[in-house]
py3Dmol code that shows the C-alpha trace and the ligand (Angstrom):
import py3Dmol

protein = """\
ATOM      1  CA  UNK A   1       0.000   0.000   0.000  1.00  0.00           C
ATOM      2  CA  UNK A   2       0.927   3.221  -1.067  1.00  0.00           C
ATOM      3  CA  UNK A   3       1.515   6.072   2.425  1.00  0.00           C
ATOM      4  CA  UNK A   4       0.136   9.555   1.522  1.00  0.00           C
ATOM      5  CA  UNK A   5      -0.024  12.835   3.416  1.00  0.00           C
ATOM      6  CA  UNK A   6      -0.001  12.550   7.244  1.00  0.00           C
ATOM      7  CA  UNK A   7       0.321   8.963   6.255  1.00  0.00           C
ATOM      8  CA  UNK A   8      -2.871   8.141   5.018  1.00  0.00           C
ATOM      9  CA  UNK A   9      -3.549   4.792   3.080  1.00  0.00           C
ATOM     10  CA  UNK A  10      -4.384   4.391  -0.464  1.00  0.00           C
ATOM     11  CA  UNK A  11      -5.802   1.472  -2.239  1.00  0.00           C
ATOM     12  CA  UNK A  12      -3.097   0.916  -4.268  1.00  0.00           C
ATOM     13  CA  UNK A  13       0.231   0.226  -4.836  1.00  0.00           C
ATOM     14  CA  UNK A  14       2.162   2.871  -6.438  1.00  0.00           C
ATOM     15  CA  UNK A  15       3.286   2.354  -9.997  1.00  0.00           C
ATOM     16  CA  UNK A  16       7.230   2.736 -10.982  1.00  0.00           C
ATOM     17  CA  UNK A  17       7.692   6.335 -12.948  1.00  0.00           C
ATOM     18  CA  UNK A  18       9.396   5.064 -16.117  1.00  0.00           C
ATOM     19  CA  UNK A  19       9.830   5.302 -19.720  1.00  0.00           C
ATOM     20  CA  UNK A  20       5.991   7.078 -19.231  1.00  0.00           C
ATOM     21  CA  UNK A  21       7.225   8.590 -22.327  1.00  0.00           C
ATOM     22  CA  UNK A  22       6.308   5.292 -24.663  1.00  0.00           C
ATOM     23  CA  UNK A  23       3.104   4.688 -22.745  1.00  0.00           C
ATOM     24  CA  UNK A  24      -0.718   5.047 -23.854  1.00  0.00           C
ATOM     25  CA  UNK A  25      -2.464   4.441 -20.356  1.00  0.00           C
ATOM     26  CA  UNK A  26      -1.297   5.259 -16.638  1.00  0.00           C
ATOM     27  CA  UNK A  27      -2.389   3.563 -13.610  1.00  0.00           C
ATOM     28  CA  UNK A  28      -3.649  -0.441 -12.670  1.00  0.00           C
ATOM     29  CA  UNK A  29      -7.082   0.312 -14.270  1.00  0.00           C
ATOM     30  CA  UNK A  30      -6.018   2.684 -17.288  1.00  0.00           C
ATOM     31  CA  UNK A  31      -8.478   5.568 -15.702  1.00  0.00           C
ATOM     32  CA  UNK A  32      -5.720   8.207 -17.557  1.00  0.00           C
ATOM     33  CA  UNK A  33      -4.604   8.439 -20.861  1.00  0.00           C
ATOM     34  CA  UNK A  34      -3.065  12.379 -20.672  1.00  0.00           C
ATOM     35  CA  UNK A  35      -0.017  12.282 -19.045  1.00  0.00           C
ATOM     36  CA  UNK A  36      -0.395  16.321 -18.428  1.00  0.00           C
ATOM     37  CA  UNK A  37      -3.353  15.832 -16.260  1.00  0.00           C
ATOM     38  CA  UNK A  38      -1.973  12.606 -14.571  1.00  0.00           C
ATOM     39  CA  UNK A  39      -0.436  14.868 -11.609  1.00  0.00           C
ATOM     40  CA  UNK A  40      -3.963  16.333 -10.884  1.00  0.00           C
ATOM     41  CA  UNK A  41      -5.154  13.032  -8.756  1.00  0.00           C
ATOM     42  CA  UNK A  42      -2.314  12.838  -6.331  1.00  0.00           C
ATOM     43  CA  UNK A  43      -2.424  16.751  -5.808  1.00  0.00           C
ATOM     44  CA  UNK A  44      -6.396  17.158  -5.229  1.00  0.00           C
ATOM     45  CA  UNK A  45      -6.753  13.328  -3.967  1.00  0.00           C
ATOM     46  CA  UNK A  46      -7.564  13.503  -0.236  1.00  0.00           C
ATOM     47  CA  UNK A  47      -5.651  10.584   0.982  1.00  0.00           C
ATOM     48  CA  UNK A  48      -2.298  11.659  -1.398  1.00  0.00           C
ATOM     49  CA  UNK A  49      -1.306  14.736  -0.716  1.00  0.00           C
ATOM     50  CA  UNK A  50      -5.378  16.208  -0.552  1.00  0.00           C
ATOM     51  CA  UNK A  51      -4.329  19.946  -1.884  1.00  0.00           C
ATOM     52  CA  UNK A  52      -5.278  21.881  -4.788  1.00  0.00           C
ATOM     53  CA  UNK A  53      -3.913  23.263  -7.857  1.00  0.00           C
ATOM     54  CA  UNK A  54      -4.722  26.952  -6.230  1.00  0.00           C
ATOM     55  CA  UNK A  55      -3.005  26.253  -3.514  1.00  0.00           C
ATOM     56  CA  UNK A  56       0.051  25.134  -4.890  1.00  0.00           C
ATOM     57  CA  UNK A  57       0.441  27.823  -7.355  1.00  0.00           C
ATOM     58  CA  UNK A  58      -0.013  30.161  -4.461  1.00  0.00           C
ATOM     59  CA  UNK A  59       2.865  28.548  -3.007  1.00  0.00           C
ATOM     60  CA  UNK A  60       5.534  28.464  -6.125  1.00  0.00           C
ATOM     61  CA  UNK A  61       4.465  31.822  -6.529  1.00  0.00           C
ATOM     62  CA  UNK A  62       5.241  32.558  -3.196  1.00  0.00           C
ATOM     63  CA  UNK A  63       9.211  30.874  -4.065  1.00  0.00           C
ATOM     64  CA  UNK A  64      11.189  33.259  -6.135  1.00  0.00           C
ATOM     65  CA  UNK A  65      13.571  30.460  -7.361  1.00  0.00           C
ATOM     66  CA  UNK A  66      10.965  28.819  -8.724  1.00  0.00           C
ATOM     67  CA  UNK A  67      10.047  32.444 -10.236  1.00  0.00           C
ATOM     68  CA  UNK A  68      13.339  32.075 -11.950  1.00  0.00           C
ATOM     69  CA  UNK A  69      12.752  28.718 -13.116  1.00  0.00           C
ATOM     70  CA  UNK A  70       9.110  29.212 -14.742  1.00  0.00           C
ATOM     71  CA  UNK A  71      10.747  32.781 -16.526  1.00  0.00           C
ATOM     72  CA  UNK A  72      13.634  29.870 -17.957  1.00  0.00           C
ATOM     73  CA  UNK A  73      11.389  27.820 -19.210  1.00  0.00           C
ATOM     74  CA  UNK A  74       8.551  30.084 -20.067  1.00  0.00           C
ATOM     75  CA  UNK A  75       9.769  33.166 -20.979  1.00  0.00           C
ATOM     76  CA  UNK A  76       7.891  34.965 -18.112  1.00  0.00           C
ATOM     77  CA  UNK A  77       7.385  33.913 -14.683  1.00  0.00           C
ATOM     78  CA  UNK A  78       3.489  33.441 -14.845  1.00  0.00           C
ATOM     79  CA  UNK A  79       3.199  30.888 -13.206  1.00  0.00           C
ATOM     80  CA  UNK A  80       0.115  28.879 -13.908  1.00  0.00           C
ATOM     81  CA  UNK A  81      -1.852  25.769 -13.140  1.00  0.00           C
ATOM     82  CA  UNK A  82      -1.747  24.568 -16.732  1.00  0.00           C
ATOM     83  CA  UNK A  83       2.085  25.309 -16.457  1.00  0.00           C
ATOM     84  CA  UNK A  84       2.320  23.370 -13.307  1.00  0.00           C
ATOM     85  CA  UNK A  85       1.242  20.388 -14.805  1.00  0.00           C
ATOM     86  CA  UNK A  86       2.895  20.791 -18.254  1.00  0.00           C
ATOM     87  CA  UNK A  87       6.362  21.174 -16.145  1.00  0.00           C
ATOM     88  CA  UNK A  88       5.284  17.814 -13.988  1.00  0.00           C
ATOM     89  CA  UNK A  89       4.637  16.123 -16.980  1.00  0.00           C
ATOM     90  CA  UNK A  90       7.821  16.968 -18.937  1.00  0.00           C
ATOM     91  CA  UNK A  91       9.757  16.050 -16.240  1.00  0.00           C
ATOM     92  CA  UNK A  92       8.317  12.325 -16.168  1.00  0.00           C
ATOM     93  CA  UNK A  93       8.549  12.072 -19.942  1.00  0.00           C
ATOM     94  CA  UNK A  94      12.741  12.358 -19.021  1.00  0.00           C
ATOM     95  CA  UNK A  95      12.791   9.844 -16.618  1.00  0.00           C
ATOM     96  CA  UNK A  96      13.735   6.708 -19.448  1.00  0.00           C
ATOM     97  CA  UNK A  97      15.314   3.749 -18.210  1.00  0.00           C
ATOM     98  CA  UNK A  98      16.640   1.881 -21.132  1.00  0.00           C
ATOM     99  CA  UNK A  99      20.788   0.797 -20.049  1.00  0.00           C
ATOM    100  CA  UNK A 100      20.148  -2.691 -18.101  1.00  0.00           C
ATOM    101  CA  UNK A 101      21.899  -5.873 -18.451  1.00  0.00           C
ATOM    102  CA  UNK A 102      19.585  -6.890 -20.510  1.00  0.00           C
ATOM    103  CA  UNK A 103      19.797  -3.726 -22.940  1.00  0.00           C
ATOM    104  CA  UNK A 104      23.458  -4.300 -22.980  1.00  0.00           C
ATOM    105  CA  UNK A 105      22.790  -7.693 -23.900  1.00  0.00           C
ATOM    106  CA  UNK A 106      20.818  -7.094 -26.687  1.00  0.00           C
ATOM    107  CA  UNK A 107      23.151  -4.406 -28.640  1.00  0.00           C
ATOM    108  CA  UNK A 108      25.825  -6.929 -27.849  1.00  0.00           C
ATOM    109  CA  UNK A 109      27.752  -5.160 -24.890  1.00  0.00           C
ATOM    110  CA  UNK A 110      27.071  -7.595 -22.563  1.00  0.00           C
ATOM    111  CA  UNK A 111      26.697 -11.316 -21.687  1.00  0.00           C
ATOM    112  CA  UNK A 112      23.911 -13.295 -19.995  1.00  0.00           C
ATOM    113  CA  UNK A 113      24.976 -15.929 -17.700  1.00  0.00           C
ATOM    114  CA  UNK A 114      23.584 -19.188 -18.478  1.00  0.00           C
ATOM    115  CA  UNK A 115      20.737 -19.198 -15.790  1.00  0.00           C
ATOM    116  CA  UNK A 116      20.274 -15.773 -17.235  1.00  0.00           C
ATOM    117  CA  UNK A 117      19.584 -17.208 -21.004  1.00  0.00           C
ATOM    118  CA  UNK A 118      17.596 -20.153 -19.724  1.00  0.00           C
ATOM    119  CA  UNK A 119      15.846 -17.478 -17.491  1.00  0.00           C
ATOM    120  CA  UNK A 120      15.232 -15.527 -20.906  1.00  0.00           C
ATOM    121  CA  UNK A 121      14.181 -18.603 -22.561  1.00  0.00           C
ATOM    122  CA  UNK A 122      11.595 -19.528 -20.183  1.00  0.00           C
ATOM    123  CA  UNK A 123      10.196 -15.842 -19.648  1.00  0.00           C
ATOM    124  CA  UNK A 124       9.986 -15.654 -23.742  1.00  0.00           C
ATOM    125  CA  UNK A 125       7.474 -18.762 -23.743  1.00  0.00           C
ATOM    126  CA  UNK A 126       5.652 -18.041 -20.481  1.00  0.00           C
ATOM    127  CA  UNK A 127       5.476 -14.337 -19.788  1.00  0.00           C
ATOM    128  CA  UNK A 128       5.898 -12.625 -22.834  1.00  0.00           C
ATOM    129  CA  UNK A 129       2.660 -12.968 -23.825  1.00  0.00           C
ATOM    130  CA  UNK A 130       1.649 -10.557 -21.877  1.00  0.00           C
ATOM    131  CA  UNK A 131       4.593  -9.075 -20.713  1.00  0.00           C
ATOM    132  CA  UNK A 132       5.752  -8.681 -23.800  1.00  0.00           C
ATOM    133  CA  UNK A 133       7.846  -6.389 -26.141  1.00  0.00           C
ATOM    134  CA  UNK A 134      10.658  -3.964 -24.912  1.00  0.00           C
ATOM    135  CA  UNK A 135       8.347  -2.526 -21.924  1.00  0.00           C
ATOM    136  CA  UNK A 136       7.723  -5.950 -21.228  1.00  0.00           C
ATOM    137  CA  UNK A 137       3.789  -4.793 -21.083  1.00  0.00           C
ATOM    138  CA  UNK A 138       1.605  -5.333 -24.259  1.00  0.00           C
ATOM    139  CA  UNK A 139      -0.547  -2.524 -22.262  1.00  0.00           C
ATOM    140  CA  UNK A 140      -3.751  -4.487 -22.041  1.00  0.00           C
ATOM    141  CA  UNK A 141      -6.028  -5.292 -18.761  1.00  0.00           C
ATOM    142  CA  UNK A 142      -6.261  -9.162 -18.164  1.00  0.00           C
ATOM    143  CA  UNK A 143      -8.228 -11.178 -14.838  1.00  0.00           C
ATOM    144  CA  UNK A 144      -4.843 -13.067 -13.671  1.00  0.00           C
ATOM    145  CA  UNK A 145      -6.999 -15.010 -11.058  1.00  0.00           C
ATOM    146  CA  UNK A 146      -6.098 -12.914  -8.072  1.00  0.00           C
ATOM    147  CA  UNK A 147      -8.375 -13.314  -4.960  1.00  0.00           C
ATOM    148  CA  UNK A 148     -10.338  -9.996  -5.154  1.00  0.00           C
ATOM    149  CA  UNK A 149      -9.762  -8.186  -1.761  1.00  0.00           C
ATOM    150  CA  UNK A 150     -12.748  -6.531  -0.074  1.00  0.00           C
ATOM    151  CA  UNK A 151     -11.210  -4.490   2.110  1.00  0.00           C
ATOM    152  CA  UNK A 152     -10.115  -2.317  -0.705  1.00  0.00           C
ATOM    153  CA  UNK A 153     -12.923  -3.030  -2.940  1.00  0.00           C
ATOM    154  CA  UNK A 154     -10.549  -2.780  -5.818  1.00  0.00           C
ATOM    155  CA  UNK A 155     -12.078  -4.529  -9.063  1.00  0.00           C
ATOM    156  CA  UNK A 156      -9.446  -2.708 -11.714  1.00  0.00           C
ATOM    157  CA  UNK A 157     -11.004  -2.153 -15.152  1.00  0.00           C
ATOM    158  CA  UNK A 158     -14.211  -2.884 -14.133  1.00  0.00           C
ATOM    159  CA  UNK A 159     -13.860   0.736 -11.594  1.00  0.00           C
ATOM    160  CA  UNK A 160     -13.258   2.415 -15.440  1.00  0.00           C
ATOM    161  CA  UNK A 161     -15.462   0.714 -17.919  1.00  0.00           C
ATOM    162  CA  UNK A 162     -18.317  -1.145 -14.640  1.00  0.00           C
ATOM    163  CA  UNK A 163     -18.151  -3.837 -17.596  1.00  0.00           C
ATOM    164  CA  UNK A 164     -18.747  -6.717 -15.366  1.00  0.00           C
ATOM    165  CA  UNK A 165     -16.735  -8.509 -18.075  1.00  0.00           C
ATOM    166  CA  UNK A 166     -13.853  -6.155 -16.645  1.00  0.00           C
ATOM    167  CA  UNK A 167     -14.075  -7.111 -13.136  1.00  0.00           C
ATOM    168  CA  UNK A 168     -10.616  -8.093 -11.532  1.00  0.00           C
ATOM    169  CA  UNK A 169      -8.572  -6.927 -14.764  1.00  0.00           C
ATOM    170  CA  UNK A 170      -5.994  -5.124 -14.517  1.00  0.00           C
ATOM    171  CA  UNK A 171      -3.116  -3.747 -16.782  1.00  0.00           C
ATOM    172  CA  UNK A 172      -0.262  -5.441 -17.388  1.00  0.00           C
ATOM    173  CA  UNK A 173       3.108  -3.753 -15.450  1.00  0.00           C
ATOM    174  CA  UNK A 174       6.372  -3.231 -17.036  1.00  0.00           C
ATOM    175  CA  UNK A 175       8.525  -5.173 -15.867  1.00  0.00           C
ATOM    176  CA  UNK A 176      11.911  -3.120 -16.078  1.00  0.00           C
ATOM    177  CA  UNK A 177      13.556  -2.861 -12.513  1.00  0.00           C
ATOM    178  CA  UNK A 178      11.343  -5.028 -11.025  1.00  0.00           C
ATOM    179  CA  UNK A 179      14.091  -6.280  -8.837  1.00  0.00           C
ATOM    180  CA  UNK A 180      13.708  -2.905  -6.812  1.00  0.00           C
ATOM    181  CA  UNK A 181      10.048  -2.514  -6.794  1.00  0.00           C
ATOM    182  CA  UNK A 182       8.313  -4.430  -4.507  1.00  0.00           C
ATOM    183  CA  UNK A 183       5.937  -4.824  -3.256  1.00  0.00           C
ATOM    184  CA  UNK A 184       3.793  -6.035  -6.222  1.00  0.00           C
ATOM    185  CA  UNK A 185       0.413  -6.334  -8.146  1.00  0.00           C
ATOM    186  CA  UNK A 186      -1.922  -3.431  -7.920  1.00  0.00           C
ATOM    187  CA  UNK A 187      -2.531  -3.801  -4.513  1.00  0.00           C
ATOM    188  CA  UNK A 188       1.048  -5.060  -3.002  1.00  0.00           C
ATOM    189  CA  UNK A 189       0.397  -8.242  -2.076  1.00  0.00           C
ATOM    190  CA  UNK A 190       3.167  -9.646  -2.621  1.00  0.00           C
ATOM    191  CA  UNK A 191       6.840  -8.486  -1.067  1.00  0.00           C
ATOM    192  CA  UNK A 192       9.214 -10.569  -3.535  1.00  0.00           C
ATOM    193  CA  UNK A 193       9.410 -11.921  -6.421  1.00  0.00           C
ATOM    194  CA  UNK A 194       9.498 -15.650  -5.639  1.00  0.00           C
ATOM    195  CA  UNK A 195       6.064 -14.652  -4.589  1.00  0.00           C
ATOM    196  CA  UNK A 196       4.985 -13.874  -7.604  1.00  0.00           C
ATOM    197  CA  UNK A 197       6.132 -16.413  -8.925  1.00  0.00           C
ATOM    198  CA  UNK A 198       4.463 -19.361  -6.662  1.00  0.00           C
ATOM    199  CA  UNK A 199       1.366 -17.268  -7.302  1.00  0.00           C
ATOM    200  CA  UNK A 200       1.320 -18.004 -11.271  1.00  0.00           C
ATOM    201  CA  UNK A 201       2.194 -21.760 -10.844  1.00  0.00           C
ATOM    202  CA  UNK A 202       0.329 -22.684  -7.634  1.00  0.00           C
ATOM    203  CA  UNK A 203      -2.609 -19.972  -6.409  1.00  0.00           C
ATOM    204  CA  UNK A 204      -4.423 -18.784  -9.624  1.00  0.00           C
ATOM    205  CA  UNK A 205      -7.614 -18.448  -8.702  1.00  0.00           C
ATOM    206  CA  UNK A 206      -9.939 -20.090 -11.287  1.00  0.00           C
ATOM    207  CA  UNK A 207     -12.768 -16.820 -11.849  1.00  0.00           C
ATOM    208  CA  UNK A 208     -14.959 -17.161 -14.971  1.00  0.00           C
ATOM    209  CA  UNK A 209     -13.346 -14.176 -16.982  1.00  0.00           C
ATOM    210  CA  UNK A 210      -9.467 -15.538 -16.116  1.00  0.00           C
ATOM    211  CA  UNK A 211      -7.115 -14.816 -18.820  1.00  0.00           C
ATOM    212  CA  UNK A 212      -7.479 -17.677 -20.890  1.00  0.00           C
ATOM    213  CA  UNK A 213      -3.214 -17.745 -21.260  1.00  0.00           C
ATOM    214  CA  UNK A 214      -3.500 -18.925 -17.797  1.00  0.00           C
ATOM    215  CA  UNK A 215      -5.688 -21.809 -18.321  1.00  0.00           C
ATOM    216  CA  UNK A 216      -4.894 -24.012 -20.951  1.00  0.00           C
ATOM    217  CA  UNK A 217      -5.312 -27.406 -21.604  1.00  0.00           C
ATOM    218  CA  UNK A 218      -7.484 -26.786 -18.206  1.00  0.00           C
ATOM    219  CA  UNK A 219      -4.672 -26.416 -16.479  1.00  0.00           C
ATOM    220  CA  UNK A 220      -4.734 -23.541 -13.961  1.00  0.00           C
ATOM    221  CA  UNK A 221      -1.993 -20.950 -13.442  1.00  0.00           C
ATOM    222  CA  UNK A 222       1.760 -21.177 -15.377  1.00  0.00           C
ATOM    223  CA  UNK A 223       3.799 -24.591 -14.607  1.00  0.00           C
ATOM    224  CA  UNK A 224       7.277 -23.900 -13.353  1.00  0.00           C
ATOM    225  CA  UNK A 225       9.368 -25.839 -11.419  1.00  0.00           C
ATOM    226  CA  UNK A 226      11.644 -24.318  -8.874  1.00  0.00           C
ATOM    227  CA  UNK A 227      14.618 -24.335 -11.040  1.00  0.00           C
ATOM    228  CA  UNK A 228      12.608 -22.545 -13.865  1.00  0.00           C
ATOM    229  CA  UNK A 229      11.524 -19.924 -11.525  1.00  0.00           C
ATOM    230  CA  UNK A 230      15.130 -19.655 -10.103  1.00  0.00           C
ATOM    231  CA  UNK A 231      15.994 -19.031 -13.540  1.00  0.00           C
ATOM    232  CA  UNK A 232      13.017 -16.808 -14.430  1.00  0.00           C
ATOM    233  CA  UNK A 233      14.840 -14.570 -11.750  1.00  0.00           C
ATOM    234  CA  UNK A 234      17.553 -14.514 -12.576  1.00  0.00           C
ATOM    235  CA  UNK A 235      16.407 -13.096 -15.412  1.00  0.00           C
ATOM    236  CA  UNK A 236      13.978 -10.825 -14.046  1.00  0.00           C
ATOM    237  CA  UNK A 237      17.242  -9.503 -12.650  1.00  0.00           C
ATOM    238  CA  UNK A 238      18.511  -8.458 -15.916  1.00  0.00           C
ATOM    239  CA  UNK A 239      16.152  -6.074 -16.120  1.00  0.00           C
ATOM    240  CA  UNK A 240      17.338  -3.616 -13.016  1.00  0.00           C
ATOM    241  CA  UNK A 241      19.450  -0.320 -14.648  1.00  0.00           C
ATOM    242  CA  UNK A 242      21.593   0.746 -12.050  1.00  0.00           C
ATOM    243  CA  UNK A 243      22.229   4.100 -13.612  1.00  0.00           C
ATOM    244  CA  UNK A 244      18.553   5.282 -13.859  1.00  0.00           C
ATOM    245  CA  UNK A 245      17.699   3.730 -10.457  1.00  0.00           C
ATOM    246  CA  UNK A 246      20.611   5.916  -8.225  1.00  0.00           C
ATOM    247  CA  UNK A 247      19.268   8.855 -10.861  1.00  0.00           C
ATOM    248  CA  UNK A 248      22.857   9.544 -12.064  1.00  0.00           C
ATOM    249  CA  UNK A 249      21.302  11.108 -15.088  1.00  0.00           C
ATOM    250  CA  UNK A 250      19.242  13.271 -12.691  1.00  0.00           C
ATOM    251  CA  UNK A 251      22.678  14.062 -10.369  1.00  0.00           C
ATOM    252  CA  UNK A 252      24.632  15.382 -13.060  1.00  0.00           C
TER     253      UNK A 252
END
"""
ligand_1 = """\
43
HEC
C -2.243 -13.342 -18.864
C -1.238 -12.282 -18.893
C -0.001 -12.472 -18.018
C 0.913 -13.508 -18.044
C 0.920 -14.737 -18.937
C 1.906 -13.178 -17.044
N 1.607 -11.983 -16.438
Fe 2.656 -11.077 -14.951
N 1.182 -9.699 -14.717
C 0.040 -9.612 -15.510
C -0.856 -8.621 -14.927
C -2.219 -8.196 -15.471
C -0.232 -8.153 -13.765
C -0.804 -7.156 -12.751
C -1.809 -7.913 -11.920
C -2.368 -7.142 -10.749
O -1.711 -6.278 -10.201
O -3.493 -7.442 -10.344
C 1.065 -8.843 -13.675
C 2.009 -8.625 -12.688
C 3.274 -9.197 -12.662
C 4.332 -8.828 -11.750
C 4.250 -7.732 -10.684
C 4.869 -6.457 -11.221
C 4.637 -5.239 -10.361
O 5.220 -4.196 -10.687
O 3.885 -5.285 -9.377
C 5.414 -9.620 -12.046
C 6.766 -9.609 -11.377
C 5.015 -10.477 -13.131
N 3.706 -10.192 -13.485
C 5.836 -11.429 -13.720
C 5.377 -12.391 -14.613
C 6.147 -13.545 -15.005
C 7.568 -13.846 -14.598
C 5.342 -14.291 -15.836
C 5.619 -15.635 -16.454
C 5.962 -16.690 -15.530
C 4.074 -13.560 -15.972
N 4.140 -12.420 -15.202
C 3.017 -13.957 -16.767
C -0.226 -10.353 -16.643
C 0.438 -11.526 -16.999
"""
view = py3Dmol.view(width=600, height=400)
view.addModel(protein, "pdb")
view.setStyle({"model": 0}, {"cartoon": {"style": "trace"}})
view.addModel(ligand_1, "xyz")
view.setStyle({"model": 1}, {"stick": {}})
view.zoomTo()
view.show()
């Protein structure tokens, strides 16, 4: 769960800000698509930081550095709502994490380890269906059998579209540095990765609109054995780019 002002709990689990640049929806349940308005809900939402665009105008304007700052980027130091957001927005669109391991790999800099290919290997035939491309997220909403929790009433897509066919969907998560966000799913339920991981083989939950990748041959949930999810990883691992993660980029 995510902590808000004067610690205050949201429902869910706050997304990584990454490569937002290459993306068509934001959030679990897609509910934005304009990346400039995206920083309105955790300014105005009461349990995030339950302010208002007013208010935080009147208090930039109030800070003549960031006076300066607006007249840089602006060319006058109006400083607006609209601007506010435009600036947040910008900002985000930098933030591109695209130098792992597995980056390196690909353009030939680097080498995988063997558990690392096998890891690959695996991920390519049981993952990437969904996970798939160079976000590692085909962007879609998909049921993936997850106990729906009523304490948070969450039911993902279905909150957008109240498509009962939606219910329990949500959208599939990039998966670049995975290794340092935890916890996971939209709600945090699960602290590491071996967790997620003996969820798909073992704890799918069998609801009627389940993603149909995770039930074939009537089979239930992904089959893995220990070593393949060792391996799986492994190469989940791959994925981590130290440089964006300690914000070098953003240091210089
Ligand atoms: C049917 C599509 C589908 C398949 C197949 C699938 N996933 Fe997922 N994955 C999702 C969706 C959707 C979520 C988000 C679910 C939620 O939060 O309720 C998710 C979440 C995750 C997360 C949590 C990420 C985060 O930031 O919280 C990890 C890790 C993950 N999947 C890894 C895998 C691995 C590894 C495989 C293969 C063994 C796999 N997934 C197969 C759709 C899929």
């Amino acid at each position: 769960m995510s902590h808000g002002i004067d610690d205050k709990l949201g429902i869910i689990n706050a997304p990584a800000i990454q490569n937002m640049v290459f993306l068509k929806n934001f959030s679990w349940d897609g509910v934005s698509h304009n990346l400039d308005e995206r920083s309105l809900v955790p300014i105005t939402t009461d349990f995030e930081m339950d302010s208002s665009l007013p208010e935080v105008v009147g208090k930039l304007n109030a800070d003549a550095n960031y006076k300066k700052m607006f007249k840089a980027a602006y060319g006058d130091d109006n400083i607006t709502g609209e601007r506010v957001l435009k600036a947040i927005s910008q900002f985000m669109r930098t933030m591109i994490s695209a130098d792992s391991k597995y980056d390196r790999h690909k353009k030939g800099t680097a080498s995988f380890t063997s558990e690392e290919s096998q890891g690959m290997a695996l991920f390519q035939n049981k993952c990437s269906s969904c996970h798939s491309g160079e976000l590692f997220t085909d962007e879609s909403y998909r049921n993936t059998g997850m106990y729906y929790n009523a304490q948070y009433d969450d039911r993902g897509r279905y909150r957008v579209t109240l498509d009962w066919n939606d219910n329990m969907k949500f959208r599939v998560p990039s998966l670049r540095n995975v290794e340092h966000t935890a916890p996971y799913m939209h709600d945090g339920r699960f602290y590491t990765l071996e967790a997620v991981l003996n969820f798909y083989s073992d704890n799918v939950e069998d609801q009627p609109n389940l993603d149909p990748l995770l039930k074939q041959n009537g089979h239930v949930g992904i089959s893995m054995t220990s070593l393949e999810k060792q391996n799986i990883i492994a190469f989940l691992k791959t994925l981590s780019d130290q440089n964006f993660i300690t914000n070098k980029k953003f240091a210089e």
